[in-house]
N, C-alpha and C positions, 0 to 999 in steps of 0.2 A: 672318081669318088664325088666329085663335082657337081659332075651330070647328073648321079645316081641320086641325092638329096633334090635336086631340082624334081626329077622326074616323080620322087616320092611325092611330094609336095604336089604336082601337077595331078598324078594319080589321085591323091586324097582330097581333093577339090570338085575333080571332076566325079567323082563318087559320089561325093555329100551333093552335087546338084544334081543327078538321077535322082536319090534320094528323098531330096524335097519335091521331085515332081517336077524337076527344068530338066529333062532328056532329049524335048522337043528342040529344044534351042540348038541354033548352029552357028557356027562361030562366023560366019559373015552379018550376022544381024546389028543391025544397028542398036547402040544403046537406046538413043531417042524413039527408038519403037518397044522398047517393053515397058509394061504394065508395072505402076508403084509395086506391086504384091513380087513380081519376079525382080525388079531392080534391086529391094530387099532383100530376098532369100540370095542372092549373089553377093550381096556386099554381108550377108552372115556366112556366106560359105568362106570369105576373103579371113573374116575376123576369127572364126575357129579354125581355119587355117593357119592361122599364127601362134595358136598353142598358149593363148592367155592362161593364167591361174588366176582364180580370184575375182572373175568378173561378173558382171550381172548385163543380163541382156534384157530390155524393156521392148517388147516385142509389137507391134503396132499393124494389126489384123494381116501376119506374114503368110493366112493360109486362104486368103481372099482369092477368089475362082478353084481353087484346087478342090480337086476329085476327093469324096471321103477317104478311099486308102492313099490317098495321095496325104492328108491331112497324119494320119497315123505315122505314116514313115517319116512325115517333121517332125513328128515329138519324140519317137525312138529315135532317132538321129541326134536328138537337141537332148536327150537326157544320158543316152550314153557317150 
């Protein structure tokens, strides 16, 4: 049962970064090598990962380089 909420968890993370358009990314990359604009969308995929109510996110140009439908599926992501 443990495992199982972990792995939701991991599942729903790695979802929402497809999502915003970080598919590309592979898990050997170094932090110090991504872009302000991808460092962002990770440390938002961390925080709606936690399941806040009641928060407010002031967003600071999180769709800088991304592709237009790349841009769409941030904001359906971010409002559902």
């Amino acid at each position: 049962q443990i495992a199982e909420k972990i792995l939701k968890e991991i599942r729903e993370r790695l979802e929402f970064l497809v999502n915003v358009g970080l598919n590309y990314l592979s898990l050997s990359r170094s932090a110090e090598t991504l872009s302000g604009g991808e460092a962002q969308r990770i440390r938002l995929a961390s925080q709606i990962g936690a399941g806040l109510v009641g928060v407010m996110y002031v967003l600071d140009e999180p769709s800088i380089g991304l592709h237009q439908r790349d841009n769409e599926r941030l904001l359906n992501t971010l409002i559902h």
